[in-house]
Each structure stands twice: as C-alpha cells, then as structure tokens.
C-alpha positions, 0 to 999 in steps of 0.5 A: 190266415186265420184271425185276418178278418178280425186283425184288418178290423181292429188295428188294420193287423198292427201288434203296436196299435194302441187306441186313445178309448176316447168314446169306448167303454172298453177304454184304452186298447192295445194290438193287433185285436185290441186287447181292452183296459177296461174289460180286462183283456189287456191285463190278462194277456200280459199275464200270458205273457209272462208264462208264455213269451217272457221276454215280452211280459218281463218289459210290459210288467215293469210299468202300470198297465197304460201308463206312457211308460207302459206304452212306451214299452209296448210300441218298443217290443213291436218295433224291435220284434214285429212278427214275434209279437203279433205272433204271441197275440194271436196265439192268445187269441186263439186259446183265450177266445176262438179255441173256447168259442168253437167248443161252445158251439160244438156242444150246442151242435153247430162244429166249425169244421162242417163249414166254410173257413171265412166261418173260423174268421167270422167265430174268431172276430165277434168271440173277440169284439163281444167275448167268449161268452156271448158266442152261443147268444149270438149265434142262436139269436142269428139263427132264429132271425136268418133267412128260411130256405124251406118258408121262404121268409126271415123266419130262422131255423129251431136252432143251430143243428138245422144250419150245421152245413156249409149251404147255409154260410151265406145266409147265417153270415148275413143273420150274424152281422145284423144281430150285431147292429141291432140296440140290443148287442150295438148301444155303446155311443159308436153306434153308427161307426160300428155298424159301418164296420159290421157292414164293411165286415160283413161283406168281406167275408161273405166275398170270401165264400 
C-alpha cells in the first residue's frame, strides 16, 4: 500500500503511537507517520479531522494538543476504531503532503507515473520527514550528486527531465537517501540513528525494485 515504507519507519505503521520527543525538535509526535507537535502538523490534522472525520476530531478537541487528556483520547479512538483512524491518517497525508510533493515534481519535469511504484513510497516518506517544501531541494540536489550512467562518475545529471524514466530509479533512490545523510539535511542531535534509518530505509526500497 502506498505510504508502507513511511508507516514501518515512523511508528512500525501503528495509528495509536505517540512519541516521547525526548531529543527531537519536532517534540512530541503522534500516529502512523508521526504528526509533530512542534512544527504544526499535529495541530493541522486535527483540524482535518474536524471537517473530514468528526467523530474523530470532536474527541481530540476536547483537550489541549499533547496534554494526558489529549493523549488519552487519542490512544482510545486507536483502539476503539484501528483501521478507521489510521485510514484518516493516511489519507491526510496523501492530500496535505505526497498529492502536493508529486505536482511539484511534475512541474519541474520529473512525474511519478514514469517510474517504479517504490518511487510514490520514496516521494511519500521524505514529503513527510522534511516536508512538502522541501521535496524540489532534495530531489535536485540528489539528482546532481547521483551516479552518471553516460560519465561513469557521481557527477549527476543537468537536472531532473534527464532522469524522468524508471532506468534510472536504482541510482537516484541511492542519490535521494545520501543527500538526506549529509550535515546539510540531517544535523538535529539524532544524527546516527537517523542516518541508520536512512540506511535500512534505503535498502527496503531499492529490494523492492
């Protein structure tokens, strides 16, 4: 399904998870893709809820956002209501970040549909470890480091039309994952175990070729 490869990597694809956020700046995080308290994803998935799942919504705003009561609440629905919930997570992921991650990339010339499917999962998980925003960054900056098939060095490609064809997934996937381990997109204090992640992450997909 798509967003596995995201789910196993953030809560081992558990709705009711809810980080400590001991050590993490995003703080406190929530669900199957770790909504944070910190940058504001949580508090807009709840208001998601409201218009799109209310019986959901009209619980978690009873309660300030990560307070016991607030936790309390969320755990409940998740155990009252497993797939329903995680279902409403997904599909807020899918319209709040990979939907606007794969038009992005469309407009600067790489489209999802030329590729493999492991790619959808590769675009959905960093759109939601880094945000939407930061997709195009990414994915230029992995497209100028990746391996050149024609030079036969790491010297990348002009930019991203030149890799829009599934041949090139192996590589780029590769690229993708050791831009997210350089000082420049990985610095937080998690440094090692995220780059652990990145590794493990990386080979999940590219298994999946």
């Amino acid at each position: 399904m798509l967003g596995e490869l995201s789910a196993q990597y953030e809560s081992n694809g558990d709705p009711a998870c809810i980080s400590d956020g001991y050590g993490d700046p995003g703080g406190k995080s929530y669900g199957t893709y770790q909504f944070s308290s910190n940058a504001g994803s949580l508090g807009q998935f709840v208001s998601w809820l409201n218009d799109n799942y209310p019986q959901y919504g009209e619980q978690l705003n009873a309660y300030p956002l990560c307070s016991d009561s607030f936790d309390e609440a969320w755990r409940n629905i998740a155990a009252g209501d497993s797939d329903g919930f995680a279902q409403a997570q997904h599909e807020y992921v899918k319209a709040a970040y990979y939907d606007p991650a794969v038009q992005i990339l469309a407009d600067n010339y790489w489209h999802i549909e030329n590729h493999h499917d492991v790619l959808k999962d590769v675009v959905w998980s960093r759109a939601v470890q880094y945000g939407v925003g930061n997709i195009l960054d990414m994915w230029t900056e992995a497209v100028h480091s990746m391996f050149n098939v024609q030079t036969g060095d790491y010297d990348g490609y002009p930019n991203l039309s030149y890799i829009d064809s599934p041949e090139y997934d192996y590589d780029f996937i590769v690229a993708v994952y050791s831009v997210c381990k350089t000082p420049e997109w990985n610095s937080s204090s998690l440094r090692d175990s995220l780059n652990n992640r990145f590794d493990s992450e990386m080979h999940d997909a590219l298994s999946r070729l």
